[in-house]
N, C-alpha and C positions, 0 to 999 in steps of 0.2 A: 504493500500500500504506500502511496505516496500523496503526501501532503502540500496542497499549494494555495495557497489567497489570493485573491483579487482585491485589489483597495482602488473606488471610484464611483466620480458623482455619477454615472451614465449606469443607474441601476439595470432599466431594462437590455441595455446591448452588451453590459458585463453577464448579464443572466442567460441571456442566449448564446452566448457566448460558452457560459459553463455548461450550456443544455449540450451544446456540438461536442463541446472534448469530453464532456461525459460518456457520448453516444461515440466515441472515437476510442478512448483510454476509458474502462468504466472501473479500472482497480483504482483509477486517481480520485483523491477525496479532495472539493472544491470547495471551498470556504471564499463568499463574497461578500463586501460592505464598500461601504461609502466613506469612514471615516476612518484614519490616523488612530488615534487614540484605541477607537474599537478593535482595530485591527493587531494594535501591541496588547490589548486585553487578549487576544485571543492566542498570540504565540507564546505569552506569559504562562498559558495554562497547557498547550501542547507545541512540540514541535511545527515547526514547516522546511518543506525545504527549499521550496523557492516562494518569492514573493514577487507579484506584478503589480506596480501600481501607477495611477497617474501623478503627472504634477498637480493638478491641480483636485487635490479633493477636500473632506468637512474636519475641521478641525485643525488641521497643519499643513501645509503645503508636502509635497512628495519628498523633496530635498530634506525638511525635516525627519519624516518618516524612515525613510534612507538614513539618515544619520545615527538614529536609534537603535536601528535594527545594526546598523556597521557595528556600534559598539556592544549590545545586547550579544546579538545572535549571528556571530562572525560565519556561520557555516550557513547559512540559507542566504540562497543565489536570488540576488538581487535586479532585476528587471524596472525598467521602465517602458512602458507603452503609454504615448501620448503623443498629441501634438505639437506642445510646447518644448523647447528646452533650454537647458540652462548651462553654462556653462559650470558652475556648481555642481553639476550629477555625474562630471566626467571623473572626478575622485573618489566617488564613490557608488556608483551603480557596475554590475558587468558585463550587460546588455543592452542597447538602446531599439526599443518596435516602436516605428513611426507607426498610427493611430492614421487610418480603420487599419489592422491588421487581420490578414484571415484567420479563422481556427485551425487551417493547416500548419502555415507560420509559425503560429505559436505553439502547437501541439510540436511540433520540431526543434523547435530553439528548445523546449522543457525537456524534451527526451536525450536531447542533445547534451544537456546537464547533469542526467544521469550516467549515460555513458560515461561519461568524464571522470563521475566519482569512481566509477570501477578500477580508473587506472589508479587512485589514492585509497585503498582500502580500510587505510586506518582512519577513522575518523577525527582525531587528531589533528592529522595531516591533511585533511579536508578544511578541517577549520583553519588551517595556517596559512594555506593560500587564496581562502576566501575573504578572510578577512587580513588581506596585506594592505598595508597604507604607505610601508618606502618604497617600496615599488610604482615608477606607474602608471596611471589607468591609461587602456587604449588613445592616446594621443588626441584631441579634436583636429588639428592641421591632418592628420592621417586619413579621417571620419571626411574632413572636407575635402579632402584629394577622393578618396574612395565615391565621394556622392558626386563629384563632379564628373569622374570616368565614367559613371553610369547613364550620363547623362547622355541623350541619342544625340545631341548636338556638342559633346564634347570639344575643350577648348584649349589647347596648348597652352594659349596665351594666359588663360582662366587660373591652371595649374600653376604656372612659372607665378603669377599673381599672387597667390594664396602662398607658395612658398618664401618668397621674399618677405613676404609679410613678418616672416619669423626671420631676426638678423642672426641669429646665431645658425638656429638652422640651414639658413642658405649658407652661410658662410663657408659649413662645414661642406655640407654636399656640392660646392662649388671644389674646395679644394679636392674633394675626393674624385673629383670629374676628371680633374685636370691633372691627375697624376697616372702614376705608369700603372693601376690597378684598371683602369679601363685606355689606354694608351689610344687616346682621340686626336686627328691629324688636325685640329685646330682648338687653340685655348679659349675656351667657354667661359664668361662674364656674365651672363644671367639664370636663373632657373629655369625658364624659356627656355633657350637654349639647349640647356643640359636635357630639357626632356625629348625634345627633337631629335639626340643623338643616340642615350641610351634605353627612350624608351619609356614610357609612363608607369609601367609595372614597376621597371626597378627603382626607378623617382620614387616611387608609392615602397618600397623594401628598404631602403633610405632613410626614409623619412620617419617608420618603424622603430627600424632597428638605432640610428641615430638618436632617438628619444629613448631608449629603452638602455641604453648606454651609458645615454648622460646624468642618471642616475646615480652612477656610482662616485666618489671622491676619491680623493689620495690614501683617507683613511683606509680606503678597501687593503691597502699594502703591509697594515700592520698584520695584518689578519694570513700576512703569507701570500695574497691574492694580487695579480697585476690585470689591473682593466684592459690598459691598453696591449696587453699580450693577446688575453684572451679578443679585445677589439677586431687585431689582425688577424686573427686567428679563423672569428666569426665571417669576418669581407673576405674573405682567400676560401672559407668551404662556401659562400654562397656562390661566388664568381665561379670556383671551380664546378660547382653543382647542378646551374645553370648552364656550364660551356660542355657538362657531360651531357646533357640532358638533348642539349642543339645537337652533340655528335650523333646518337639515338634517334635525329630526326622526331623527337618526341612533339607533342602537341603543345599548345603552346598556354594551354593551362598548367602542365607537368616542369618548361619550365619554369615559368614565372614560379610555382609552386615551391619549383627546388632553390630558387633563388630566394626570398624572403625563409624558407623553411633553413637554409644554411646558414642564415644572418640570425637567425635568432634561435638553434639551436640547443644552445648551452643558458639561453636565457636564464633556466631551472636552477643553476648554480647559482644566481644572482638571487633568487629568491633563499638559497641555504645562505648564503652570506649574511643578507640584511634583515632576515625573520630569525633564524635560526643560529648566529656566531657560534656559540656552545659546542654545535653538535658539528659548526664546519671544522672548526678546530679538533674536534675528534677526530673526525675523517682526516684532515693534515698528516695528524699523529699516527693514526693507524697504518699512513700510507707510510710513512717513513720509519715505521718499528717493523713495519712487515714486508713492504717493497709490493703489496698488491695493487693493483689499478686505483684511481679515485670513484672508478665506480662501481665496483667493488666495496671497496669501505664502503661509498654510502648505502648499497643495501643493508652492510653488517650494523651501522649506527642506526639508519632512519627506516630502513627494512623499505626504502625504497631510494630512488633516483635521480635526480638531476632531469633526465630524461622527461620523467612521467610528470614532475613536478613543472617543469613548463611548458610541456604539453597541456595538463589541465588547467592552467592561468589562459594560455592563449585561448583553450576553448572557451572558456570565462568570456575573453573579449571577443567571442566569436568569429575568429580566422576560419579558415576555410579547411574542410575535413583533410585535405590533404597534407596540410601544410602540418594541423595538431597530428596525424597520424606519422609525419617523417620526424619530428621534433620527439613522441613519445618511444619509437622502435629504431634510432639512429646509430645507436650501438648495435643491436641485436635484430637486425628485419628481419631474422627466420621465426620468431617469435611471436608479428603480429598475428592479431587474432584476423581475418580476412573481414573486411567491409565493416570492420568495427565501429565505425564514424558514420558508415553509410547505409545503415538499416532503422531507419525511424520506426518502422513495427516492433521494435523488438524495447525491451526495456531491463534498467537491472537493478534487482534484490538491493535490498538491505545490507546490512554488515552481520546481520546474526543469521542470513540465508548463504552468503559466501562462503559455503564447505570443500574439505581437503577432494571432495569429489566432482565439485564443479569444476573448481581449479584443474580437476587431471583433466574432464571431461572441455574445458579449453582447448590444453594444451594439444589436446587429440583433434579436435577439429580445428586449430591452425596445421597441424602435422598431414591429415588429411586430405582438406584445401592450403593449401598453398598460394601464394600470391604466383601468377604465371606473366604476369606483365611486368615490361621496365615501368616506374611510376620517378613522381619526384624521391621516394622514399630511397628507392635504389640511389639514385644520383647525392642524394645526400651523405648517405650512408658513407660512398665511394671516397666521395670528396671529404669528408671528417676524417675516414680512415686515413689516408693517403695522407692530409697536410699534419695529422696526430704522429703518422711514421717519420714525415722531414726529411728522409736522408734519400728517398728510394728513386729509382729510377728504372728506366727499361731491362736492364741487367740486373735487377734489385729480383732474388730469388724466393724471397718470402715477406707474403704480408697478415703480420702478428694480427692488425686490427680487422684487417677486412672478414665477412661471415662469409669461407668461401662455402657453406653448405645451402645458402640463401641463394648466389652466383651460377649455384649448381642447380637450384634448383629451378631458375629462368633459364638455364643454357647461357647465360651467360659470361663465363669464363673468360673466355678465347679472348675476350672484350679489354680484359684488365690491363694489356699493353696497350692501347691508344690511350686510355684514361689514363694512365700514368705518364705519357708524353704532354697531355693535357694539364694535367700538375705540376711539370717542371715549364709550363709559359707561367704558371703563375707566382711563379718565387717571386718576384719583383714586390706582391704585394709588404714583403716583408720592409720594403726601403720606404714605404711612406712613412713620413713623422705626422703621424696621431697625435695629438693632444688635446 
């Protein structure tokens, strides 16, 4: 059973609304009102786990509501559906429905929530990344780049507008344009420009991942951690992730996918640093008394990932399944579970339903189906492997990182020398000075 609210003045079209997902999901139990206050009476007395509500309802405005609920009840996924917005709800909501939204929509974005939890099984750990505040929230300049591509009469000019707007932000992806990471035969002076050359998707993986970065300080280095390592680290598997993805003749959803999904994913490690110090410093130590992986440790301390951990944030801000699916299985793609992101009929249990028999019963039906297509997830995989090795090249006779039983299981082996030619064009990245 799953628990959700509705908070809004629009009694009758919230009630029909609850009549459709009822008639759609009937295990979901739907709790509707109109008012702030009623509606914290009502998680006071039982959980929820998601809450949707408007800006504007009885008693306190939604932003208030949201606020309460942030610090109350850090583990119930927080939704706004309205017409209004504010720029106030980008800190604290993890999804934005523009209002009328259909009850398909919504019945997808809530299912979409659940899957998510499966990959954080402790609840714990659900709570930690739901309710993160240093981290953060999905960007608005990113929101308005994304609404503007959608737009049938999309505008170069609109774009390069909107990023200027932000002086630090252009600054950055200006210099990043203009250096040997994407090696453009003329020097680019606007965001205009830049998008003209590389392209709106990666403008919009930029823009991302650049906000998602600048998060972190100098502090991070006490802690043993270098931003700007991991920085280069992140533009070198996205670039490389992408240029595997073009060699694949892949579709041009797969790369833009692999592209933004390379740039952001170690994200998860930013979220152990700045929620969690404690336990990253365990993981440091562990690694350096034992000489195991870091990822590794962190299953042995957090009994889970880096990986899964910002996988589930990104689905929080609603990325695209492919992108949460290469960020959670980037180590490990023999592992994913097949179409795990992409079956909205299907829904998942509780923490007290999660048994050692599911779990096999899993791992048997990824073992089973297998994923038989190149996706961004492979291309990701490729490129993390590859620039995590550093030293390797066409004569490089073994790679520690790569899942060659995943490789094998697409046929595609034979493949991992061009991709490894593809890796040595992008050393360069390593000579940009980041700062």
């Amino acid at each position: 059973m799953r628990n959700i609210i509705f908070v809004d003045n629009d009694s009758v079209a919230t009630r029909k609304l609850k009549k459709l997902l009822g008639t759609m999901c009937p295990e979901w139990e739907i709790e509707v009102t109109r008012s702030g206050k009623e509606a914290l009476d009502l998680m006071s007395r039982s959980p929820f786990d998601v809450i949707v509500s408007d800006l504007r309802i009885q008693g306190m405005n939604g932003i208030e509501l949201f606020e309460t609920v942030s610090e109350s009840y850090p583990e119930t996924v927080r939704i706004i559906h309205s017409e209004a917005s504010d720029l106030r709800s980008t800190m604290i909501v993890h999804q934005f429905l523009k209002k009328p939204c259909s009850a398909e929509a919504m019945k997808n974005t809530i299912l979409r929530t659940y899957k998510l939890q499966e990959l954080l099984r402790k609840k714990i750990l659900r709570k930690t990344v739901a309710g993160i505040k240093n981290l953060p929230s999905l960007p608005r300049l990113y929101n308005m780049i994304v609404e503007e591509m959608q737009s049938p009469d999309v505008s170069l000019k609109k774009v390069g507008y909107l990023i200027s707007q932000d002086i630090s932000m252009s600054a950055k992806i200006l210099q990043l344009v203009n250096s040997a990471f994407f090696a453009l035969p003329q020097k680019i002076t606007d965001p205009q420009q830049a998008s003209v050359y590389i392209g709106l998707e990666t403008l919009k993986s930029l823009v991302l991942s650049i906000h998602v970065f600048s998060s972190l300080t100098k502090d991070a280095e006490s802690y043993g951690f270098f931003p700007v390592k991991m920085w280069k680290h992140s533009l070198k598997t996205g670039k490389l992730a992408s240029d595997i993805a073009r060699s694949e003749n892949a579709d041009r959803a797969i790369v833009d996918g692999a592209m933004i999904s390379g740039m952001l994913h170690d994200i998860g490690k930013l979220i152990i640093l700045l929620e969690m110090p404690k336990e990253f410093i365990d993981v440091m130590n562990l690694v350096e008394a034992t000489g195991c992986c870091p990822t590794e440790a962190e299953y042995s301390i957090l009994d889970t990932s880096h990986a899964e951990l910002g996988a589930y944030l990104l689905g929080l801000w609603g990325l695209p399944g492919n992108v949460i699916e290469s960020v959670a299985f980037h180590h490990k793609p023999s592992e994913l579970i097949e179409r795990m992101f992409n079956t909205p009929s299907e829904t998942i249990g509780d923490d007290s339903e999660i048994t050692k028999s599911k779990d096999a019963d899993i791992k048997l039906q990824a073992e089973e189906k297998p994923a038989t297509a190149f996706t961004a997830l492979t291309a990701v995989h490729i490129a993390n492997a590859l620039t995590m090795q550093g030293d390797c090249s066409s004569d490089t006779p073994y790679f520690p990182y790569v899942d060659m039983s995943y490789l094998k299981k697409l046929g595609l082996t034979d493949r991992l020398p061009q991709w490894v030619e593809l890796y040595e064009q992008t050393k360069q990245v390593s000579e940009i000075n980041i700062v």
